[in-house]
Structure formats: C-alpha cells, structure tokens
C-alpha positions, 0 to 999 in steps of 0.5 A: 754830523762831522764829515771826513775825506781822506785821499792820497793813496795809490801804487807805488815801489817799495821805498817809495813815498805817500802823502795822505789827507783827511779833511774834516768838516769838524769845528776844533770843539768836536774833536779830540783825537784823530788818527790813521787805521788800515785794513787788509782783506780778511782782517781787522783794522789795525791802528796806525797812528794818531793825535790829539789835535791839540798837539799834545799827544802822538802815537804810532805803531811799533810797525811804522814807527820812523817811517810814517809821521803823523801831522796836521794843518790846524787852519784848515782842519786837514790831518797828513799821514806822511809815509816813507820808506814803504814796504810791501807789508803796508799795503792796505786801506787806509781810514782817517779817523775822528774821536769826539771828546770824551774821558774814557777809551784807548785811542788804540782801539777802532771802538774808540773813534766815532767818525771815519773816511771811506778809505783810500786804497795803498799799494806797494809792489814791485 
C-alpha cells in the first residue's frame, strides 16, 4: 500500500508564500500521476495541480495558474506544491494525491487517484 504525507500548511496574510510537501512510500513503477486538490467545508474537492512523475505533463488550475508550481524531488520521492501570492480564497485543506498507472481517466477528477494524504490545513487571512 503506497503511503502519503503531506505538510506544510499553516496561517498566513494574503500575499504571503507556502511550501507544501507530499512524501510518498512509492517505487517510481507505482506511480504515474501526482497532484494537489483542496477542499473547503460543504464542498467537493477541487483539483489544484498535477504531474506526471516523468515529467512529462503538468497541469493547473485556471485559478492558481502563475502563482502555485508544481515540482518534485525525483531521489527522495517527495512532491512540492510552492504557493505564492496567496489569497484569502485559497483557503482550504490541501490533499496530496497519487495515481497508479493506468490507461483511462482524467487526472482532473478526485476518481482518477487512488492514494491520498490526510490533508494539511492552509489559511490566508488577514
């Protein structure tokens, strides 16, 4: 069973900066896809950003789109959400997330990842 932590959250001021982490127990061969999705109360998750972990796709949100960058640290399996110029409306629980492989899906959708983090809380307020 793959295993992901992800951390990094916290409360911060509008334009202010966080780093996330997701750690993952995965060999390379486990996983294609891995992403970030947020969630606030009363809502569904909503997709964030993503990667294929060879590198060879990357996507975001129209809504964090030259402010959040999506990365990865190949040797130690760790995947970065860097989130700048924050704004209130971000304000969520942030999930790592992990898809192992396969030929079909959107990697859009919460249906298309199969192993998730607990969530770290991320607060922008003034």
């Amino acid at each position: 069973q793959v295993q992901l932590v992800d951390s990094g959250g916290g409360l911060v001021q509008p334009g202010a900066s966080l780093r996330l982490s997701c750690a993952t127990s995965a060999r390379t061969f486990m996983i294609c896809f891995m992403g970030w999705f947020r969630q606030t109360p009363g809502n569904e998750r909503e997709f964030v950003a993503t990667f294929n972990w060879g590198g060879s796709t990357t996507a975001y949100a129209s809504s964090v789109k030259g402010r959040f960058t999506i990365s990865r640290e190949i040797t130690q399996n760790i995947m970065y959400l860097q989130m700048n110029s924050l704004k209130p409306e971000d304000t969520a629980v942030y999930f790592c997330a992990a898809q192992r492989p396969r030929s079909s899906g959107s990697y859009y959708s919460e249906s298309f990842y199969d192993y998730w983090g607990q969530g770290t809380q991320v607060t922008i307020s003034s």
